[in-house]
C-alpha positions in Angstrom: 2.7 64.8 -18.4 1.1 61.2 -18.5 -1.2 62.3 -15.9 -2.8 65.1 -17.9 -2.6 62.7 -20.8 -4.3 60.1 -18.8 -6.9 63.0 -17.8 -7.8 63.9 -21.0 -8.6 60.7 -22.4 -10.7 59.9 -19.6 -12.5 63.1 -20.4 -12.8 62.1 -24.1 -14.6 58.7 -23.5 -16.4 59.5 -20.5 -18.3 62.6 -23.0 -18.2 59.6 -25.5 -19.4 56.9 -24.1 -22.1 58.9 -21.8 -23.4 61.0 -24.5 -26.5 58.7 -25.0 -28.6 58.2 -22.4 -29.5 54.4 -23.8 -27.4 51.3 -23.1 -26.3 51.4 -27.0 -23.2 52.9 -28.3 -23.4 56.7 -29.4 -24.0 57.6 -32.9 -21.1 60.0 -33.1 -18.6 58.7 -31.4 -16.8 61.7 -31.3 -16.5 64.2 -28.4 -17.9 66.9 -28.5 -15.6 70.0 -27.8 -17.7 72.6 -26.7 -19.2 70.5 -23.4 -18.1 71.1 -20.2 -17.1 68.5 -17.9 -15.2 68.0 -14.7 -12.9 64.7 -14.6 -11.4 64.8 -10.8 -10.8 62.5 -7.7 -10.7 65.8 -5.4 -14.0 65.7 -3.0 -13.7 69.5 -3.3 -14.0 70.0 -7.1 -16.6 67.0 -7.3 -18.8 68.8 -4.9 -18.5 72.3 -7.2 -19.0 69.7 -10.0 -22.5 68.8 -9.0 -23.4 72.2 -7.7 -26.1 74.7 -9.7 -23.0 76.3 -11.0 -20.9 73.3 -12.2 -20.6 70.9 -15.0 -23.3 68.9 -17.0 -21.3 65.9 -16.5 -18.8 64.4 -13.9 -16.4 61.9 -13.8 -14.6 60.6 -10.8 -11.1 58.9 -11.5 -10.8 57.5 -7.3 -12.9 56.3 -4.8 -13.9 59.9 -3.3 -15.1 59.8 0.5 -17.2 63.5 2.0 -18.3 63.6 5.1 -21.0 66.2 4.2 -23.9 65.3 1.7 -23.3 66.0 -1.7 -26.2 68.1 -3.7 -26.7 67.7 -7.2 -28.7 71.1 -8.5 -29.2 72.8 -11.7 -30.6 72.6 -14.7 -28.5 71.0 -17.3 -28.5 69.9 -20.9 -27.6 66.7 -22.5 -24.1 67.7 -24.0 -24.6 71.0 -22.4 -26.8 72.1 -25.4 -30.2 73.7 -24.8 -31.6 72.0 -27.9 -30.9 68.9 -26.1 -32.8 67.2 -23.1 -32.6 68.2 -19.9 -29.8 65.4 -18.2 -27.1 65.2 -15.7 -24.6 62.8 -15.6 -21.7 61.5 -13.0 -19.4 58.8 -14.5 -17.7 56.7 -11.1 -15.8 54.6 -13.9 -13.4 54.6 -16.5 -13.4 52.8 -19.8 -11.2 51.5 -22.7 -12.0 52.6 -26.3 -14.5 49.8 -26.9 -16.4 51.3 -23.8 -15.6 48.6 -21.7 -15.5 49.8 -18.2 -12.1 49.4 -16.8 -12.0 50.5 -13.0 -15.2 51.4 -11.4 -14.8 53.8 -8.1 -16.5 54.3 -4.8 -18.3 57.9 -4.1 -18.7 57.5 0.1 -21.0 60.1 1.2 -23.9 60.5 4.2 -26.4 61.5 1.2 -26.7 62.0 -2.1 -28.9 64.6 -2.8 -30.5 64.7 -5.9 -32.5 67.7 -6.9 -31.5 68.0 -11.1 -33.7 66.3 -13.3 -32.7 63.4 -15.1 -29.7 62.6 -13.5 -27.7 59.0 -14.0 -24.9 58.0 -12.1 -22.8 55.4 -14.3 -21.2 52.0 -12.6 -19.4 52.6 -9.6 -21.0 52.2 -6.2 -22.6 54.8 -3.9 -22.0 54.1 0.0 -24.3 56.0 1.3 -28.2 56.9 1.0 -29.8 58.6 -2.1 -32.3 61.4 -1.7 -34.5 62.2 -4.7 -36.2 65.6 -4.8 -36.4 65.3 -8.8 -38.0 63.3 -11.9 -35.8 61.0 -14.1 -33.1 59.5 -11.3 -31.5 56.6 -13.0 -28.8 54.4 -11.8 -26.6 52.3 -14.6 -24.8 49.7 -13.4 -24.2 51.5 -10.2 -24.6 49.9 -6.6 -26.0 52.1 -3.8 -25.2 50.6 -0.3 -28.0 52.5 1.1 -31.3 53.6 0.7 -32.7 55.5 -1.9 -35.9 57.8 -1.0 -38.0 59.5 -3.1 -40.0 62.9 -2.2 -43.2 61.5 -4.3 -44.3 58.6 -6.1 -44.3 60.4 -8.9 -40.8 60.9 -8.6 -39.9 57.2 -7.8 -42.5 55.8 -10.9 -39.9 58.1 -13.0 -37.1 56.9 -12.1 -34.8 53.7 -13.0 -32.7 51.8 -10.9 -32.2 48.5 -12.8 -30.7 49.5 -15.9 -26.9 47.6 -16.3 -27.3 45.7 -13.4 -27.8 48.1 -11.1 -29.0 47.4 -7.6 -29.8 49.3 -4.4 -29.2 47.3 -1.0 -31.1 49.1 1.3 -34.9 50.3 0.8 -36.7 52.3 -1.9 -39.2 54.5 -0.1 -41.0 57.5 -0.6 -41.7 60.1 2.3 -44.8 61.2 1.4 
């Protein structure tokens, strides 16, 4: 029973605290019922997560280790609502109610494939290399221990990988 309690609030201020794309605190701060969302530590469900077919939003709540590369597809909407932006989002963090970050967790993968626009992975660290086949990558507070390449320029020139601290130790290249 604690467990599912424990899931649930995770859940709550992950779609809280990552419903605004900025570095400020949402305007409504209350979750919004009708988003989908997957909150796991199972390699399994993260990867059907991330998949055309899965959530808007992510959350790990454990380091999570594959030894295939993860693809992020699909076209998804900020809150899952078509009136919104199109925006992705995987949390590899929790947080208190003052949206301090609490425990931040380690996604180990060969790549990270990232082919849905606008997609911001939130504190945590990526062991691995990022590959970017979309506009809008962003990394908050996350550290990749890799490299992060980008299919075009244009695609690198769109992206962010400063905001929160965040910091890539390997190289930022572009293949074409």
């Amino acid at each position: 029973m604690m467990k599912k309690i424990t899931l649930i609030l995770v859940l709550m201020l992950t779609l809280v605290a990552c419903g605004n794309k900025s570095t400020d605190k949402p305007e409504d701060q209350t979750p919004d019922g009708t988003s989908t969302a997957s909150v796991t530590n199972d390699a399994n469900e993260l990867v059907a997560s991330l998949s055309e077919n899965g959530n808007w939003i992510t959350a790990i709540t454990a380091d999570v280790t594959l030894s295939e590369p993860l693809v992020v597809n699909g076209k998804f909407h900020n809150r899952n609502d078509t009136a919104n932006d199109v925006y992705r989002k995987l949390a590899l963090h929790t947080q208190d109610d003052d949206f301090n970050v609490i425990d931040n967790f380690t996604l180990t993968v060969p790549v990270l494939e990232v082919r849905s626009e606008n997609f911001t992975v939130f504190f945590g660290t990526i062991v691995g290399d990022v590959h970017v086949f979309a506009d809008g990558f962003t990394l908050h507070g996350t550290k990749v221990e890799g490299n992060v390449v980008f299919e075009t320029e244009a695609q690198k020139d769109s992206a962010d990988l400063t905001l929160e601290g965040a910091t890539v130790v390997g190289d930022v290249t572009v293949t074409e």
